[in-house]
C-alpha positions in Angstrom: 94.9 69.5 169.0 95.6 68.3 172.5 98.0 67.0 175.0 100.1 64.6 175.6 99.3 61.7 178.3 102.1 59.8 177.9 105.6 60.2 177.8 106.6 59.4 174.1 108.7 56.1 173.4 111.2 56.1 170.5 113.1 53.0 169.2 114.5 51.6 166.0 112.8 49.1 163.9 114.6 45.8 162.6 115.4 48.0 159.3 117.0 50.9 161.2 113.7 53.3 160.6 112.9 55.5 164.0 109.5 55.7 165.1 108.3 57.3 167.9 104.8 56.7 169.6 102.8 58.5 172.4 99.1 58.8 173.5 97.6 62.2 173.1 94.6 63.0 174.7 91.4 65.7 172.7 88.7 67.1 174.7 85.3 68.9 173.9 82.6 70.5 175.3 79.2 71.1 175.2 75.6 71.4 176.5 73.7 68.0 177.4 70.5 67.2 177.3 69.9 69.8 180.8 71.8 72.2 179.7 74.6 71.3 181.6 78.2 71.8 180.2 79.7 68.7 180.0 83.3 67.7 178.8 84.5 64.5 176.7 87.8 63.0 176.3 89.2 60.8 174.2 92.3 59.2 173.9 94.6 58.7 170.7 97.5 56.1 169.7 100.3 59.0 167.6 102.9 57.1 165.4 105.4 59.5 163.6 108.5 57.9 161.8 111.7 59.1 160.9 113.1 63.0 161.1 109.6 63.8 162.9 109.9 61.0 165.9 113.4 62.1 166.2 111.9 66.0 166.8 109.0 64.0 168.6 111.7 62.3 170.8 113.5 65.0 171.6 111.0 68.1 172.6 107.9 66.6 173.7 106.9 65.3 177.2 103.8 64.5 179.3 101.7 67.2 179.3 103.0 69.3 176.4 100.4 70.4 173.5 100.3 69.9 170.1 98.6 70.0 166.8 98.8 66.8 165.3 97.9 66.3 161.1 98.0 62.7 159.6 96.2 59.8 158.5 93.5 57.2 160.4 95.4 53.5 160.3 93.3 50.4 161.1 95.2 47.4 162.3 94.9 44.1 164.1 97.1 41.3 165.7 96.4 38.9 168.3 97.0 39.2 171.9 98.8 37.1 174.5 95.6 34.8 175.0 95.2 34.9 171.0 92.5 36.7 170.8 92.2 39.2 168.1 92.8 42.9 169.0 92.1 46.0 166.6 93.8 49.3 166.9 93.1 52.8 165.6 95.9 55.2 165.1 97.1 58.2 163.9 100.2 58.2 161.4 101.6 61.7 161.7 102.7 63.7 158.9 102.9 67.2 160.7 103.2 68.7 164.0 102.7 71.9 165.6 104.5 72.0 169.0 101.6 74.7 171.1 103.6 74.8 174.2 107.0 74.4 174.9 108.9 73.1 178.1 111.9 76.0 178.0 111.6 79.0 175.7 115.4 78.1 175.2 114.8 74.7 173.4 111.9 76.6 171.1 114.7 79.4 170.4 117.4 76.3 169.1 114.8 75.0 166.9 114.1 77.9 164.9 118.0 78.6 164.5 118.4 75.0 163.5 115.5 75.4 161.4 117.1 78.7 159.3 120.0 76.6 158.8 
């Protein structure tokens, strides 16, 4: 669960499949060592293909949270200089939109979603 820090970019691969991909920031927090409260952040790479980067696409912006479920991908390739880079992602299988721009474009979603 957290928000989005990016807005979310959509485009078609080569064999017409739509993936959409956006960075979502998570945040904790807790008690150090002094008993301070301190918060962490981290920062997450979201890849969701077909139906759910269109719905991706379409309702979410910067800022908006969400409940994310998926699976960890590992992956490398090699950078401008050639240098190898690796990449952590999340592949999305579900999503939980927790806060919507309009109420209006939440109410069109669950009459589309009864049809």
């Amino acid at each position: 669960m957290g928000n989005l820090v990016s807005q979310p970019e959509t485009r078609k691969t080569q064999t017409g499949r739509t993936v959409t991909v956006f960075s979502m920031a998570t945040s904790e927090s807790f008690l150090n060592a002094n008993q301070e409260k301190t918060e962490h952040t981290d920062f997450h790479r979201i890849v969701t293909w077909q139906h759910l980067a269109e719905i991706c696409h379409k309702y979410l912006q910067k800022g908006s949270r969400i409940f994310i479920e998926g699976k960890l991908k590992n992956r490398s390739y090699l950078d401008k200089e050639g240098k190898k880079k690796f990449l952590t992602e999340v592949i999305a299988h579900d999503m939980n939109i927790l806060t919507w721009p309009e109420q209006k474009e939440k109410d069109d979603i669950q009459k589309n979603s009864q049809i």
